[in-house]
C-alpha positions as CSV (number, residue, x, y, z in Angstrom):
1,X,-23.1,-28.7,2.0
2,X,-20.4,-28.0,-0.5
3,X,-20.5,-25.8,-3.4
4,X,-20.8,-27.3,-7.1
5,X,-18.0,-27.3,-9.0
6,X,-18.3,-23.7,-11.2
7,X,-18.8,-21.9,-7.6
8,X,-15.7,-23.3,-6.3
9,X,-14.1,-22.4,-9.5
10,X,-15.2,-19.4,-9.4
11,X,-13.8,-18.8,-5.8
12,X,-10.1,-20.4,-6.2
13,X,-10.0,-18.0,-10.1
14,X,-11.1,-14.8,-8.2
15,X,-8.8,-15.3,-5.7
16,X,-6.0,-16.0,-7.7
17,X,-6.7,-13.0,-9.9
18,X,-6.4,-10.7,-7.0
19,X,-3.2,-11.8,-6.2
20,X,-1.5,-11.3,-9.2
21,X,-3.1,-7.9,-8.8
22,X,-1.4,-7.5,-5.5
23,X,1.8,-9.3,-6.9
24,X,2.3,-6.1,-10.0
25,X,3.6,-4.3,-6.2
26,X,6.5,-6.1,-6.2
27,X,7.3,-5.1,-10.2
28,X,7.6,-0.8,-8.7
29,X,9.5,-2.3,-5.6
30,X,12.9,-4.1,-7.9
31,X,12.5,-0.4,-9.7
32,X,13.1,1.2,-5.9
33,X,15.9,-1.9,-5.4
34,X,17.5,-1.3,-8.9
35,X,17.4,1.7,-8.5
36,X,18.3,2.4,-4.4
37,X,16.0,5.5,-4.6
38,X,11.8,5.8,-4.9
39,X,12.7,8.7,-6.6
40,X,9.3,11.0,-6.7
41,X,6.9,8.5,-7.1
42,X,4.1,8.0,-4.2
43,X,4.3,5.1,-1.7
44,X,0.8,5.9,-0.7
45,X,-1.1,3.1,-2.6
46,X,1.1,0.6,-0.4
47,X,-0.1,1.7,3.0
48,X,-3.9,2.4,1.8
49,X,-3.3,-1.6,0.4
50,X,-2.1,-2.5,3.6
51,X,-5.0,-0.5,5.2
52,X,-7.6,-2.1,3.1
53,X,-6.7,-5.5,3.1
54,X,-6.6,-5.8,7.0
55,X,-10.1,-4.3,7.3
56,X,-11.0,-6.9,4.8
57,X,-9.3,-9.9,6.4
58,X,-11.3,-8.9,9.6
59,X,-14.4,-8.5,7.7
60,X,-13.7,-12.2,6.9
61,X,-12.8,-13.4,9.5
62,X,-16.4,-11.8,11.1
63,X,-18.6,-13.7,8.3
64,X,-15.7,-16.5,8.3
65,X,-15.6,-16.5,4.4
66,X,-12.1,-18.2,4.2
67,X,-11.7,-17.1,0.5
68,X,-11.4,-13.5,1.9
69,X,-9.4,-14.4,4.7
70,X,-7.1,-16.1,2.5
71,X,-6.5,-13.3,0.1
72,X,-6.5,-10.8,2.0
73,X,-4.1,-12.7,4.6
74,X,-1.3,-12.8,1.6
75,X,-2.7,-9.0,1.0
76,X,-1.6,-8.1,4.2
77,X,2.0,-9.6,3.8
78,X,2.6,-8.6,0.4
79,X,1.7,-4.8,0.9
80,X,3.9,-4.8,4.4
81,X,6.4,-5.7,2.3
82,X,6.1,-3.3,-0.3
83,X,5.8,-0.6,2.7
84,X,8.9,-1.7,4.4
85,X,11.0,-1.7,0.6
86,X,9.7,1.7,0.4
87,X,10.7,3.3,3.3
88,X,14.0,1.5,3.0
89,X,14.7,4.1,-0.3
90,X,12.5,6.4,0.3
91,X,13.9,9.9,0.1
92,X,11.2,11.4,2.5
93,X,11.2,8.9,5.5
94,X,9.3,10.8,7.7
95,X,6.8,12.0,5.6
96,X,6.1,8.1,4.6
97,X,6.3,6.9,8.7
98,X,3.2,9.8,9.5
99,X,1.7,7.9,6.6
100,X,2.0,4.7,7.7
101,X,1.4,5.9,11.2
102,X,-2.5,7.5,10.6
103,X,-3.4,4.2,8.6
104,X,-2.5,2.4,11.8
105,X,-4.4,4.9,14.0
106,X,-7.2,4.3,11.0
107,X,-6.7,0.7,11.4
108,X,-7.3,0.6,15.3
109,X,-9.9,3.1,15.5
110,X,-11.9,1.0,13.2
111,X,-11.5,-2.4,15.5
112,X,-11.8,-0.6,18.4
113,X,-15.3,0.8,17.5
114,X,-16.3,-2.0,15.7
115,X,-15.4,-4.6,19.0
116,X,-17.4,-2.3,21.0
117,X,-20.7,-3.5,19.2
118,X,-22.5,-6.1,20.9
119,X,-24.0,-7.8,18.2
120,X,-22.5,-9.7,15.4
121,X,-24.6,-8.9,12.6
122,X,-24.4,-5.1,13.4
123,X,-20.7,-5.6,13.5
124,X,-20.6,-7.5,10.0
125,X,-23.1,-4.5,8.6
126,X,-20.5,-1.8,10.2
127,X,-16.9,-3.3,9.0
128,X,-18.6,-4.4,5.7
129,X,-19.5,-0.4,5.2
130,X,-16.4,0.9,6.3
131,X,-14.5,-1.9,3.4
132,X,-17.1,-0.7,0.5
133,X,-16.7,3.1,1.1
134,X,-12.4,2.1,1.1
135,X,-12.7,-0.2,-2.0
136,X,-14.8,2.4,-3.8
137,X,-12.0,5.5,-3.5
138,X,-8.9,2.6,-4.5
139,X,-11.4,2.2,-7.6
140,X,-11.6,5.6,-8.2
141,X,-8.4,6.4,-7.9
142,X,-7.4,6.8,-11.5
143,X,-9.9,8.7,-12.0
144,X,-8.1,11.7,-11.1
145,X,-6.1,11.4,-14.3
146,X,-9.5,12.0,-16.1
147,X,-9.3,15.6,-16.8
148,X,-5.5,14.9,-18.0
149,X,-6.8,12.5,-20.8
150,X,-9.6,14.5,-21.6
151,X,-7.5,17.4,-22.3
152,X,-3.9,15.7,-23.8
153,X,-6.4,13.6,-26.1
154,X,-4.2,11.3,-24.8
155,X,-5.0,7.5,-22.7
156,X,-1.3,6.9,-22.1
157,X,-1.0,8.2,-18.2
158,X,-3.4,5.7,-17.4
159,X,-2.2,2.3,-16.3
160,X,-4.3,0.0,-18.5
161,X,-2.9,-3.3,-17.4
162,X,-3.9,-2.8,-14.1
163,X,-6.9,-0.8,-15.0
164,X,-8.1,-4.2,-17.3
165,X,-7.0,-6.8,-14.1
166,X,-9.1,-4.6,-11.7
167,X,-12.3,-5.0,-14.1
168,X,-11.3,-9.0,-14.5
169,X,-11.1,-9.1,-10.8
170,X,-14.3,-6.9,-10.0
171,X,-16.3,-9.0,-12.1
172,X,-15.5,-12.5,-10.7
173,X,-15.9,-11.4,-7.0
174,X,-19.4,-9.9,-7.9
175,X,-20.7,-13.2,-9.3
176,X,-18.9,-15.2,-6.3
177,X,-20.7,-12.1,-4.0
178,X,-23.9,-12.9,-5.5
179,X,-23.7,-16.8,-5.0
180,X,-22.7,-16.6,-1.4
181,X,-25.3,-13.6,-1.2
182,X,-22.8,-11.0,0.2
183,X,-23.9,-7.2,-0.5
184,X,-20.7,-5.9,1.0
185,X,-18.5,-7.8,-1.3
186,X,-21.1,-7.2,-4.7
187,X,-21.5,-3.3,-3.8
188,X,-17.8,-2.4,-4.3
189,X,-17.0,-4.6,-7.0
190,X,-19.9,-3.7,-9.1
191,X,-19.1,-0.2,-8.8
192,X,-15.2,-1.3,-9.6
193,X,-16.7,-3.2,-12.6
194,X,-18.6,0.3,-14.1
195,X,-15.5,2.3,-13.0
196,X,-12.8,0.1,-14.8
197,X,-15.2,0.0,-18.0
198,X,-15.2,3.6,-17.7
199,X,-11.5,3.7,-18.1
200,X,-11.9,1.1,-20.2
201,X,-13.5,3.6,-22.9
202,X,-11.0,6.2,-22.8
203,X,-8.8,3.3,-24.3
204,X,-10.8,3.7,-27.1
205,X,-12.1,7.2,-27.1
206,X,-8.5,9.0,-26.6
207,X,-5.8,6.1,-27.7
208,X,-2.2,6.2,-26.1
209,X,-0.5,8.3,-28.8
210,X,3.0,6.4,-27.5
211,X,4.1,2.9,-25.0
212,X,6.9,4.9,-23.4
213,X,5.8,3.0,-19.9
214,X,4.6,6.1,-18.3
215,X,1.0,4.5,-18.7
216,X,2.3,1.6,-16.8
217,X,3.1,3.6,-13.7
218,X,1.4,1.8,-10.1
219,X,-1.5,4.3,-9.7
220,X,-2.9,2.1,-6.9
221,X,-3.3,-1.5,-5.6
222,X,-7.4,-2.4,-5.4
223,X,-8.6,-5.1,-3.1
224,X,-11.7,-6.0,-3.5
């Protein structure tokens, strides 16, 4: 049976949306190219995006949802990318490869485990934990710049285009987690929904005293 209209919608919008999310990547990376340095700034959000969206595309590929498969498929790609543009300028190589290297050991460890569960269902409820608990701490991520706003007065460390996207994108994938009844994809996003409104509010509470771009800064890349 097909879904109406508004679901599918819904589905081709949120997927889009998180895309474009992934795609601001590629905005830091022609700063490393332009640049032919990363300078001082942190690659980590790139290998935690490539983390996450591979434990996501084999969450979907386990409750074959092809709208996760397909985002997450282009996740995968685009944050590979990113990874490999970063290394290519980094100034600290080998710090970034023992990155990359424990996500991968991260990455196998959690296949490995979760291919040695005989049943399906148990595996869906294992992978689908281990993507909330990873989708929560990308969420909260800027929240470590809290104490900084709180104390400068001042909103304009915090990356509020990306911070505004995330809520945009939390919200439409916990309606379309609720239509297709999915707690592992609502979970996540509704907590991404109350943590991006919460960043949301310091907008208001403490406003960006200047635009310089330091508020525009890639603090992280959330998948869903």
């Amino acid at each position: 049976m097909s879904l109406p209209t508004y679901d599918v919608l819904l589905e081709a919008s949120a997927v889009i949306c998180t895309v474009l999310q992934f795609l601001s990547g590629a905005v830091i990376c022609r700063k490393y190219i332009q640049k032919k340095s990363t300078g001082e700034s942190s690659g980590l959000s790139f290998v935690c995006g490539f983390l996450s969206t591979s434990l996501w595309l084999y969450y979907g590929i386990l409750t074959n949802e092809h709208s996760v498969i397909l985002v997450n498929s282009i996740g995968i790609m685009l944050f590979l990318c990113y990874t490999i543009i970063y290394y290519m300028f980094s100034v600290s190589k080998k710090s970034y490869l023992k990155q990359f290297f424990i996500v991968l050991c991260i990455q196998g460890a959690t296949w490995y485990y979760t291919n040695s569960i005989d049943l399906d269902a148990e595996k869906v409820r294992v992978m689908g934990f281990i993507c909330c608990v990873i989708t929560v701490c990308f969420f909260a991520a800027p929240l470590t710049m809290l104490c900084h706003v709180m104390r400068t007065k001042n909103s304009e460390s915090l990356p509020f285009p990306l911070i505004a996207m995330t809520f945009l994108v939390s919200v439409q994938w916990v309606i379309y987690g609720v239509i297709i009844s999915d707690t592992f994809i609502q979970i996540p996003n509704f907590l991404g929904c109350l943590l991006s409104l919460l960043q949301l509010c310091l907008f208001v509470i403490y406003p960006p005293k200047s635009y310089s771009g330091q508020g525009y800064r890639l603090e992280k890349i959330v998948t869903f």
